[in-house]
MIDOSE-1310 file (N, C-alpha, C; in nm, 2 decimals, decimal comma, always signed):
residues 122
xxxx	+1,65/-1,36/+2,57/+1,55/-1,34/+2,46/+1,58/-1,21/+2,39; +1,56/-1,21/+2,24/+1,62/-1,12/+2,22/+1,47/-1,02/+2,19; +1,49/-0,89/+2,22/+1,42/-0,78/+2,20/+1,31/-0,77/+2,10; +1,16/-0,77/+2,10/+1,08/-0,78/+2,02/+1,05/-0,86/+1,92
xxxx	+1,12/-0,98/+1,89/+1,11/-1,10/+1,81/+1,11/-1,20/+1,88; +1,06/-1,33/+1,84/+1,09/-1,44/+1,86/+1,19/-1,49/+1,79; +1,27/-1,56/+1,89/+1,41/-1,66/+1,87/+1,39/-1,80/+1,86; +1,29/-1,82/+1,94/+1,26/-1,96/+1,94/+1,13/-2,03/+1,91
xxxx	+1,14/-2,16/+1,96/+1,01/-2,24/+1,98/+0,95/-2,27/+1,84; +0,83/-2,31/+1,87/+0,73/-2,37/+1,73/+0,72/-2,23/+1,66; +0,74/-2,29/+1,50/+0,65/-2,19/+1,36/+0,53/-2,13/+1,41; +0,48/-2,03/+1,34/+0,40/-1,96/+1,38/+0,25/-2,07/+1,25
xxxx	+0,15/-2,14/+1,34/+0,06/-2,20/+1,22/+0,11/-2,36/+1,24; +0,21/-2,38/+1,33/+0,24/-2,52/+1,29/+0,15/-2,62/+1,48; +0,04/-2,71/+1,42/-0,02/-2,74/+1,55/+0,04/-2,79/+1,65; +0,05/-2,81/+1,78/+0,15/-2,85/+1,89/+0,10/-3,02/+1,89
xxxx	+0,17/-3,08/+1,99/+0,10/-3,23/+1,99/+0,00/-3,27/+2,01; -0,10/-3,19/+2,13/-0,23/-3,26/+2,14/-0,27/-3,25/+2,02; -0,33/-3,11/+1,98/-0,41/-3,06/+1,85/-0,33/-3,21/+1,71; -0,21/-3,18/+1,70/-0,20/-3,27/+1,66/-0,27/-3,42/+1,64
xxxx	-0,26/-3,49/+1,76/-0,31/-3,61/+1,83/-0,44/-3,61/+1,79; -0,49/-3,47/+1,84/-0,68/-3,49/+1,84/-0,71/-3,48/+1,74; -0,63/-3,45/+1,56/-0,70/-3,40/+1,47/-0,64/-3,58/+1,39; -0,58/-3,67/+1,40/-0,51/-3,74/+1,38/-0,64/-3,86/+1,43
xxxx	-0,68/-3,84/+1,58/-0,80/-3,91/+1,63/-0,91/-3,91/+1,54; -0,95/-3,77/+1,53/-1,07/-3,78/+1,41/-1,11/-3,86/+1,30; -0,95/-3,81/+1,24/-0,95/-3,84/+1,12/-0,89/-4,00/+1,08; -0,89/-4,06/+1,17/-0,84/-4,24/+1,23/-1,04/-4,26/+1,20
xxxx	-1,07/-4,24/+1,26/-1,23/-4,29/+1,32/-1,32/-4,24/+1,18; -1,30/-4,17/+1,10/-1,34/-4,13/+0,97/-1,49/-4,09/+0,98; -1,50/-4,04/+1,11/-1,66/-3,98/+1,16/-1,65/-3,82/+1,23; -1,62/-3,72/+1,14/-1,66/-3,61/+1,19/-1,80/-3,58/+1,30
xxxx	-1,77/-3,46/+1,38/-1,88/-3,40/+1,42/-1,95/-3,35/+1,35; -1,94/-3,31/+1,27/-2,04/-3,24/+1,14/-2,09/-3,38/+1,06; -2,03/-3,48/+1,05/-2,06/-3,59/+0,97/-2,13/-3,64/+1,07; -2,13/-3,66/+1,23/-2,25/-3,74/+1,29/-2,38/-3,62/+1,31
xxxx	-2,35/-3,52/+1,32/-2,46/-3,44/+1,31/-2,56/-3,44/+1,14; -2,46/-3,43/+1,05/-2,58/-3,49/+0,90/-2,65/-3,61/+0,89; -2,61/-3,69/+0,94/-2,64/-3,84/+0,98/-2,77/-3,85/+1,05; -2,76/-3,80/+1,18/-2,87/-3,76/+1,29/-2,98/-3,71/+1,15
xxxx	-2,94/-3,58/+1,12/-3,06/-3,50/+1,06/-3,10/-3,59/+0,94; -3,01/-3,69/+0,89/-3,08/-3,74/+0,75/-3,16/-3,88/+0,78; -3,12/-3,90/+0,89/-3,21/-4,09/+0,96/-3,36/-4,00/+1,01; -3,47/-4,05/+0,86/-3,57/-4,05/+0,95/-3,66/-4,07/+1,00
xxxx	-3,60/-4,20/+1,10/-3,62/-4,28/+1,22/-3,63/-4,15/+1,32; -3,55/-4,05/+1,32/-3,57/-3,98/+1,43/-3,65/-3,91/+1,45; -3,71/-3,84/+1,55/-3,81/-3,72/+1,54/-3,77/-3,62/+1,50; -3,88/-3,53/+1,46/-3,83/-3,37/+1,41/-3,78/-3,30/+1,48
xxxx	-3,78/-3,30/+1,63/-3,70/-3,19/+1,72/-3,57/-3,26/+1,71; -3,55/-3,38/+1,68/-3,38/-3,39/+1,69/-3,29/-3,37/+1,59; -3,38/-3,42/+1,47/-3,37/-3,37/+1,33/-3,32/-3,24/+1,35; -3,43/-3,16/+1,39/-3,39/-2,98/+1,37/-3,33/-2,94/+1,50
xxxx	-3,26/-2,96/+1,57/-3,14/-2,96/+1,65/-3,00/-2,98/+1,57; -3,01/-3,12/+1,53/-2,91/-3,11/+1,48/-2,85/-3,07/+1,27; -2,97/-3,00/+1,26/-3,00/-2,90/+1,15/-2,93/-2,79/+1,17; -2,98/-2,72/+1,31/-2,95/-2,57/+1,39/-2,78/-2,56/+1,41
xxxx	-2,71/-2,75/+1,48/-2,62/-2,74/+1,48/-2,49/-2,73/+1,39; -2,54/-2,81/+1,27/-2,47/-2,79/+1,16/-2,46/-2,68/+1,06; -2,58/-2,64/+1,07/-2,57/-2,51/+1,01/-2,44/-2,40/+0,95; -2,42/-2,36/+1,07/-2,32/-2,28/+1,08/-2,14/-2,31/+1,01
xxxx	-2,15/-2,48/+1,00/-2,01/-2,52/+0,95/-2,03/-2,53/+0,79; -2,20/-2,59/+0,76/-2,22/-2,56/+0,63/-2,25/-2,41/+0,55; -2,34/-2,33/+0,61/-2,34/-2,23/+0,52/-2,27/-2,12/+0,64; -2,16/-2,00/+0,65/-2,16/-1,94/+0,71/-2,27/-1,87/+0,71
xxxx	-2,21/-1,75/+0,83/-2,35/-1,62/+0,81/-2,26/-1,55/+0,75; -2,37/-1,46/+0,66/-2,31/-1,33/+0,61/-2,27/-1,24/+0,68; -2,18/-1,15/+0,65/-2,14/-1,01/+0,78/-2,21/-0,89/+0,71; -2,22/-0,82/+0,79/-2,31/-0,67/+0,81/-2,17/-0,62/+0,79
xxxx	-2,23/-0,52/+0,59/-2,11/-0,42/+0,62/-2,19/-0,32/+0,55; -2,18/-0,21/+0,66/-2,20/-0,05/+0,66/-2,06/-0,01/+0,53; -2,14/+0,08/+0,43/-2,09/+0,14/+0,33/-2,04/+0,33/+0,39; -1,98/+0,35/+0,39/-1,98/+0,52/+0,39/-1,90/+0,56/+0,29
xxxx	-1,90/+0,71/+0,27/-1,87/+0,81/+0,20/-1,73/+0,82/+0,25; -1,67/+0,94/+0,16/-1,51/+0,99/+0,24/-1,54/+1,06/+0,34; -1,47/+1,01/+0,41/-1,41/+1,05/+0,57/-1,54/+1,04/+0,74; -1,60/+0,89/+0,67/-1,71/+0,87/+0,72/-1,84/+0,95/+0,70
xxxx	-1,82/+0,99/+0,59/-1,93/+1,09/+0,54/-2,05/+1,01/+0,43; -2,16/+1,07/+0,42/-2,24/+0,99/+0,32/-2,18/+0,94/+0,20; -2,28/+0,81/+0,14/-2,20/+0,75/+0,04/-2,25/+0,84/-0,07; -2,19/+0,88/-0,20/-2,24/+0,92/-0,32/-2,21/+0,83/-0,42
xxxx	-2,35/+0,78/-0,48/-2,33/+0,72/-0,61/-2,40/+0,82/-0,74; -2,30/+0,83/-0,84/-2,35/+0,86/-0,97/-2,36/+0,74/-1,06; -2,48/+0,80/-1,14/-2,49/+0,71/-1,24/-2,48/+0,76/-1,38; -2,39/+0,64/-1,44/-2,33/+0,75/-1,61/-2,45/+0,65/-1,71
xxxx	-2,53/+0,75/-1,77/-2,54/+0,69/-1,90/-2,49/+0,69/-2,04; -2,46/+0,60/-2,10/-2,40/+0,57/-2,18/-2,48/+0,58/-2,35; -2,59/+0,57/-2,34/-2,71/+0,61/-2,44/-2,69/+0,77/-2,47; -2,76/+0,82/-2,57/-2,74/+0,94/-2,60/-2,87/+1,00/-2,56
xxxx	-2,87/+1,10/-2,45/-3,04/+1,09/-2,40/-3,13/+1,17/-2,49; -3,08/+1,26/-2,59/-3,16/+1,34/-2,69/-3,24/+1,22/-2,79; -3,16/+1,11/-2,79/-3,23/+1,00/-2,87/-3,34/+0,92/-2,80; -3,45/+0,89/-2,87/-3,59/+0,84/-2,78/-3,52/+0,68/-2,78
xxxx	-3,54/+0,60/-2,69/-3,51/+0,50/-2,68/-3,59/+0,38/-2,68; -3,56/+0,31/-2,76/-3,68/+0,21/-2,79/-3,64/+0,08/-2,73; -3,70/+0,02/-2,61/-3,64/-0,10/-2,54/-3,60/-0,22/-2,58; -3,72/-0,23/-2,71/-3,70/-0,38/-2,79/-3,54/-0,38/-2,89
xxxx	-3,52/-0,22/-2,95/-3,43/-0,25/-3,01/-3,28/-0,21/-2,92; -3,28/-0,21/-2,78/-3,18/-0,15/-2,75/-3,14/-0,31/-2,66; -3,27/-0,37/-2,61/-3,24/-0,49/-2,57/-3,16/-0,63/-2,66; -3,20/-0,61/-2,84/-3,13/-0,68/-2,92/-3,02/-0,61/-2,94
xxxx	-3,00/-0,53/-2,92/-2,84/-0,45/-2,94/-2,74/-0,49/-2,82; -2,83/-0,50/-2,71/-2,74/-0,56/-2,60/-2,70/-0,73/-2,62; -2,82/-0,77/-2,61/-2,76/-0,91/-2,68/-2,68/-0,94/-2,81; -2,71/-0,86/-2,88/-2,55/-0,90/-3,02/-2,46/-0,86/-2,97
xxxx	-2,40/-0,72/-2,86/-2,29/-0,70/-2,84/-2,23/-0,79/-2,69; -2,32/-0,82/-2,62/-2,27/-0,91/-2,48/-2,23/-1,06/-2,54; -2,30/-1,14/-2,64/-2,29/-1,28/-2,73/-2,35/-1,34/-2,63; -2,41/-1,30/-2,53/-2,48/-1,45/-2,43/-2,60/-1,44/-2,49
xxxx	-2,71/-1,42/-2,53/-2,81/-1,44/-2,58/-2,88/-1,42/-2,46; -2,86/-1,32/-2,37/-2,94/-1,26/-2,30/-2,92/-1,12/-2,30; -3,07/-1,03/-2,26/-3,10/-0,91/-2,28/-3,05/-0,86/-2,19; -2,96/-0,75/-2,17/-2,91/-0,65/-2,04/-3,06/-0,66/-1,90
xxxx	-3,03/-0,63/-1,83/-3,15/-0,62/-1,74/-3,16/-0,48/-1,73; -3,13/-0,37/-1,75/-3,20/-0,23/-1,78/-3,16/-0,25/-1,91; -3,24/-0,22/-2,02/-3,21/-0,19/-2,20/-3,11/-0,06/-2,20; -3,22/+0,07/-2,13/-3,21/+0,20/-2,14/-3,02/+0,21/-2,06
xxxx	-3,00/+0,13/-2,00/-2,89/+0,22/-1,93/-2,75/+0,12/-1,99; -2,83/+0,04/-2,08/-2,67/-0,05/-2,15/-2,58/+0,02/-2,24; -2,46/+0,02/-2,18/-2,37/+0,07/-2,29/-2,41/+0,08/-2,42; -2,39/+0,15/-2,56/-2,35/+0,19/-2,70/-2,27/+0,09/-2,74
xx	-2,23/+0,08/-2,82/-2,10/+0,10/-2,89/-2,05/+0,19/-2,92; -1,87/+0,18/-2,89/-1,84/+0,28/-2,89/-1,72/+0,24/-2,97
């Protein structure tokens, strides 16, 4: 064998024969586990605990969970955010006309959601 690499055997991602076999079985029978699990929860002949069992189970393939992510600053230090305004702040700001200024310059026909902190033109 040569030093630190692989020389041989299966691609790296390519499945072996069971995996093969079993994903081949599946998909022969055209009845997922997730597809008998929707099935269960959508017949409702069943009761509600089995219903929401198999709600609880499927869950996870339909919507993932989201992941927890901690923000920091440089070098694990606090995060700093600034905020630039783009308005000229000596000028009094009038919301109704800064919110139609945002919509002629965005073209959606919707109002910025802060007026005061939408871009000018520049």
């Amino acid at each position: 064998m040569a030093k630190g690499r692989k020389t041989g055997g299966r691609k790296k991602g390519i499945p072996n024969r069971a995996t093969s076999a079993k994903a081949a079985e599946i998909e022969s029978s055209g009845l997922t586990p997730l597809d008998f699990m929707l099935a269960v929860l959508r017949d409702t002949e069943n009761d509600k605990a089995m219903r929401l069992a198999a709600a609880k189970d499927a869950a996870p393939y339909v919507h993932p969970k989201l992941a927890n992510i901690e923000l920091s600053g440089k070098d694990g230090g606090p995060l700093n955010v600034s905020v630039t305004r783009y308005s000229d702040p000596a000028q009094p700001v009038d919301a109704a006309s800064q919110a139609d200024a945002g919509v002629a310059r965005a073209g959606t026909g919707n109002a910025p959601r802060s007026p005061v902190l939408a871009p000018t033109i520049r």
